[in-house]
KOLNU-133610 format. One line per field, with one value per atom (N, C-alpha, C, O): atom name; residue number from 0; x, y, z; residue in one letter. Coordinates in steps of 0.05 Angstrom, whole numbers, padded with zeros to 5 digits. Example, Ala and Ser with C-alpha at 12.3 -4.5 7.8 and 13.67 -1.06 7.14 Angstrom:
atom = c(N	CA	C	O	N	CA	C	O)
nr = c(0	0	0	0	1	1	1	1)
east = c(00264	00246	00264	00285	00257	00273	00258	00268)
north = c(-00114	-00090	-00066	-00066	-00045	-00021	00001	00023)
up = c(00156	00156	00156	00169	00142	00143	00157	00161)
rest = c(A	A	A	A	S	S	S	S)
# end
This chain:
atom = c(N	CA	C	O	N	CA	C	O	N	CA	C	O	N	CA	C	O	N	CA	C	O	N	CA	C	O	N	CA	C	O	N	CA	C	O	N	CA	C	O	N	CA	C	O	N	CA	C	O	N	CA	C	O	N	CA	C	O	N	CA	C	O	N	CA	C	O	N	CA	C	O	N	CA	C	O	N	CA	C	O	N	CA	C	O	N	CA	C	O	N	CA	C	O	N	CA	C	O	N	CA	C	O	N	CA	C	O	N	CA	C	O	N	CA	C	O	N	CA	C	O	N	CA	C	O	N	CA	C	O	N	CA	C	O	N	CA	C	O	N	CA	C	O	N	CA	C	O	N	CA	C	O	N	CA	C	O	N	CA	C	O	N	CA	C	O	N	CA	C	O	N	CA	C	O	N	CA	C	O	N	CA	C	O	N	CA	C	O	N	CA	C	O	N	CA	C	O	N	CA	C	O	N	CA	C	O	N	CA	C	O	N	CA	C	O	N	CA	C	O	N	CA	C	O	N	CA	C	O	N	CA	C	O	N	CA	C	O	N	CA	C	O	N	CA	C	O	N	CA	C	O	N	CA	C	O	N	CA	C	O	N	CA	C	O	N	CA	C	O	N	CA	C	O	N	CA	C	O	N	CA	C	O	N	CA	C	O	N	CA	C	O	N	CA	C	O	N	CA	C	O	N	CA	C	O	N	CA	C	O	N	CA	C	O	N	CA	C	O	N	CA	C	O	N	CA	C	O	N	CA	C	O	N	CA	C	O	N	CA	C	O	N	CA	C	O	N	CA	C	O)
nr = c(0	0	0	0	1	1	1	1	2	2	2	2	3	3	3	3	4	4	4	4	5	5	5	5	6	6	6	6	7	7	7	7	8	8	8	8	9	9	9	9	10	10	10	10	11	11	11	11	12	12	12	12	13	13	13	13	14	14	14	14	15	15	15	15	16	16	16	16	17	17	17	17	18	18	18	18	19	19	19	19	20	20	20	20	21	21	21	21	22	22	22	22	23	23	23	23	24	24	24	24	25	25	25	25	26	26	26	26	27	27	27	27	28	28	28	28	29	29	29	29	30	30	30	30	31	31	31	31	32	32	32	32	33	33	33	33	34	34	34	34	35	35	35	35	36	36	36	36	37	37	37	37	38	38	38	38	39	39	39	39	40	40	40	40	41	41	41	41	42	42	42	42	43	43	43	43	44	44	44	44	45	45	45	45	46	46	46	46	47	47	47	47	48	48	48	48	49	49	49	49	50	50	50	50	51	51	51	51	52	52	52	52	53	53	53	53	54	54	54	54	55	55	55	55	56	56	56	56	57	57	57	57	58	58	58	58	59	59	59	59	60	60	60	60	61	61	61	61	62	62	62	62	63	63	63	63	64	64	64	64	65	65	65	65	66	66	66	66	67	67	67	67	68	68	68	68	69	69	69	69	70	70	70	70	71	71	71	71	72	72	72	72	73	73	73	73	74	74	74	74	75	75	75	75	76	76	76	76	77	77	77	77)
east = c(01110	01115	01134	01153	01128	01144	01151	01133	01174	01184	01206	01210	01214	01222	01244	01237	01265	01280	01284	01302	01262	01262	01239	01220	01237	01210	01213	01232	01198	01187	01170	01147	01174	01141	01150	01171	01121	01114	01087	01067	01094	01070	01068	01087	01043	01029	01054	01065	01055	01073	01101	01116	01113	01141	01144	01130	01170	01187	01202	01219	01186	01203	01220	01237	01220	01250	01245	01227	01266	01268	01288	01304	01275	01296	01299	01289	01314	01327	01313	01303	01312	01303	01311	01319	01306	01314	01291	01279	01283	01274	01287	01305	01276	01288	01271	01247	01276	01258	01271	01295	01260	01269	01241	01219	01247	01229	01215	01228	01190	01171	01181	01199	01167	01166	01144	01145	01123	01099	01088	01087	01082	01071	01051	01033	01045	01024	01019	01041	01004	00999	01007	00999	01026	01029	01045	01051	01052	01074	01105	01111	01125	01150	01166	01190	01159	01174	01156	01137	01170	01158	01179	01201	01174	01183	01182	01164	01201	01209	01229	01245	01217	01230	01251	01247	01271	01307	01313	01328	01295	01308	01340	01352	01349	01377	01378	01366	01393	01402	01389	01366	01400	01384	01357	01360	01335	01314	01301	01307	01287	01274	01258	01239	01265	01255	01216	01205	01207	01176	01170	01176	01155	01144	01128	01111	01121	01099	01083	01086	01052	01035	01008	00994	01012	00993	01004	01017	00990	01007	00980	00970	00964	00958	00962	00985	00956	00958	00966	00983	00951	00938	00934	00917	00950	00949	00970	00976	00982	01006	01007	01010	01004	00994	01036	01055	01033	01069	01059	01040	01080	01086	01109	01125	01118	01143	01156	01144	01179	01193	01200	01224	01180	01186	01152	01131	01154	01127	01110	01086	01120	01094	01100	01109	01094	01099	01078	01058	01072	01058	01053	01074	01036	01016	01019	01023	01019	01014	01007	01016	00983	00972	00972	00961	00980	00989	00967	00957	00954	00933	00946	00955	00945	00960	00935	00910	00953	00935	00932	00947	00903	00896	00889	00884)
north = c(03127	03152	03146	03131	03159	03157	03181	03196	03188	03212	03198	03175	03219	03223	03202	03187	03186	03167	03143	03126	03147	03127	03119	03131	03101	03096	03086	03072	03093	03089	03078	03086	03057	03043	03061	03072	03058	03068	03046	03035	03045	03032	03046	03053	03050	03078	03100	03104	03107	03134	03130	03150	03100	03095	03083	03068	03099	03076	03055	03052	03041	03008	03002	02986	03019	03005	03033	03050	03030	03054	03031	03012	03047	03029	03060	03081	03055	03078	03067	03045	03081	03060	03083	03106	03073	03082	03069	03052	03085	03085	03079	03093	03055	03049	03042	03041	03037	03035	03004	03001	02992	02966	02951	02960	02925	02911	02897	02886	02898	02886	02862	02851	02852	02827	02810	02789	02822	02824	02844	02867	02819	02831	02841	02826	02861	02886	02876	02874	02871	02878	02908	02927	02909	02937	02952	02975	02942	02955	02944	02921	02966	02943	02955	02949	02974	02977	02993	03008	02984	02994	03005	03009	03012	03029	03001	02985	03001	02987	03001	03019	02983	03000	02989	02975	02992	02982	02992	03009	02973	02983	02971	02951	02992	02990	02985	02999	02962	02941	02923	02915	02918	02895	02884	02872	02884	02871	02854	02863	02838	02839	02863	02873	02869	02895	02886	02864	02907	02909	02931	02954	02913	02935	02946	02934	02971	02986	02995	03014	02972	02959	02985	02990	02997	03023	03055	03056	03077	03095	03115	03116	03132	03150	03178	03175	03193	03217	03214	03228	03187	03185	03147	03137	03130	03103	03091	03097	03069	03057	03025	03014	03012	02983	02969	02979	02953	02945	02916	02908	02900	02874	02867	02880	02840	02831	02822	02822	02814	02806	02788	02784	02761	02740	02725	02738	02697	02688	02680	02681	02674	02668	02698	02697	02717	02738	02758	02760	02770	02780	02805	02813	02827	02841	02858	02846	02883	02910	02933	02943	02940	02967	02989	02981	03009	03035	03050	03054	03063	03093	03116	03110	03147	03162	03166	03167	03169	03168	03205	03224	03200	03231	03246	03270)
up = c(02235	02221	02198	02200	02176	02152	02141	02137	02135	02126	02100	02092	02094	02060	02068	02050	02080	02078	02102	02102	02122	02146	02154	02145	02167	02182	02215	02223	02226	02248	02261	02259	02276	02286	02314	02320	02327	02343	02368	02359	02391	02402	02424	02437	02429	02445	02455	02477	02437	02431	02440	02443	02444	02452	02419	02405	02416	02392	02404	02422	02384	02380	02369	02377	02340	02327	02299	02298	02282	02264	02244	02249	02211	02186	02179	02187	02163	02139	02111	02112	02088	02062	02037	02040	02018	01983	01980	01994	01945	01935	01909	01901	01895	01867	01846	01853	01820	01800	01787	01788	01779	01758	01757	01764	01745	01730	01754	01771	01754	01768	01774	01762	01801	01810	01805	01793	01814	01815	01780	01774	01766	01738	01739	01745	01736	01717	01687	01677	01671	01649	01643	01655	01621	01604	01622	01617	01641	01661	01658	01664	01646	01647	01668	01666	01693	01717	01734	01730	01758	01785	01802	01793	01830	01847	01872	01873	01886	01904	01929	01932	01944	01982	01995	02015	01988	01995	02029	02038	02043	02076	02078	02068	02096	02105	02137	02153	02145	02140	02122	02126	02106	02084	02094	02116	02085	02086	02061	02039	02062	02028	02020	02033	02003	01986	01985	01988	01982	01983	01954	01952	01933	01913	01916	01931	01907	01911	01896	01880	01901	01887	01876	01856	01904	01897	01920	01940	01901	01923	01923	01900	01944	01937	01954	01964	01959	01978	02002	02011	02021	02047	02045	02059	02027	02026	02007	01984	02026	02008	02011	02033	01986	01981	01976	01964	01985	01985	01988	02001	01969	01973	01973	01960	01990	01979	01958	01937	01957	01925	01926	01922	01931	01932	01921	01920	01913	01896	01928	01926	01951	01964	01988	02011	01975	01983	02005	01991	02026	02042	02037	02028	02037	02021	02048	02069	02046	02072	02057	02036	02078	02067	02092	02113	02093	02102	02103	02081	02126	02113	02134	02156	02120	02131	02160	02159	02182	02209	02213	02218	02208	02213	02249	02251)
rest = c(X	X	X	X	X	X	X	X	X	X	X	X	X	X	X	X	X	X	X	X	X	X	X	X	X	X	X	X	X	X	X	X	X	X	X	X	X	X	X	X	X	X	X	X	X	X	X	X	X	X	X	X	X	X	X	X	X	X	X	X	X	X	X	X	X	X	X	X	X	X	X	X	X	X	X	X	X	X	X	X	X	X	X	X	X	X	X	X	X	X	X	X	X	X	X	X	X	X	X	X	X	X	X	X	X	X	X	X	X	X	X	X	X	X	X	X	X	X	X	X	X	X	X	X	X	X	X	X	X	X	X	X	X	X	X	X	X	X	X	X	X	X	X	X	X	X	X	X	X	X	X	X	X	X	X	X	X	X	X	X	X	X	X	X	X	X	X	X	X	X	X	X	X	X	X	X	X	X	X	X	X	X	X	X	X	X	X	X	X	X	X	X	X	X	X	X	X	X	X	X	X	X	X	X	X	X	X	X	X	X	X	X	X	X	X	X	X	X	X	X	X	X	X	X	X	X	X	X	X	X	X	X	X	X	X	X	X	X	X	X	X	X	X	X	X	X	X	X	X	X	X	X	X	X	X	X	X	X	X	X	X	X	X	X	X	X	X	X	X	X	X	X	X	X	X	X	X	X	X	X	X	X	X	X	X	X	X	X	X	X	X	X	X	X	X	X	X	X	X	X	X	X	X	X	X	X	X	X	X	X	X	X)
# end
């Protein structure tokens, strides 16, 4: 579950663990052509930050901020 500043995993309806996070804007990690900033996911306790590669209604594409970096995609569970 994701709400406006935390997240939640969940495994068959027991939580496992919970982050807090921000939202910030600066210069890409991950280059775009014609893009000179993006939006990035600041979990608390420190984690590596994850940019956010694509967003839409009901799907959210995030990578890490690092060059051999790992790729997650999100779909809202209906």
């Amino acid at each position: 579950k994701i709400t406006k500043d935390s997240i939640y995993y969940y495994r068959n309806d027991t939580l496992q663990s919970s982050m807090h996070f921000v939202i910030t804007k600066a210069k890409p990690f991950i280059g775009v052509p014609g893009v000179d900033s993006a939006y990035f996911i600041h979990f608390i306790p420190q984690s590596l930050d994850k940019q956010v590669m694509a967003a839409t209604s009901d799907s959210l594409s995030l990578a890490d901020a690092a060059y051999d970096a790992y790729g997650y995609g999100y779909v809202r569970h209906k």
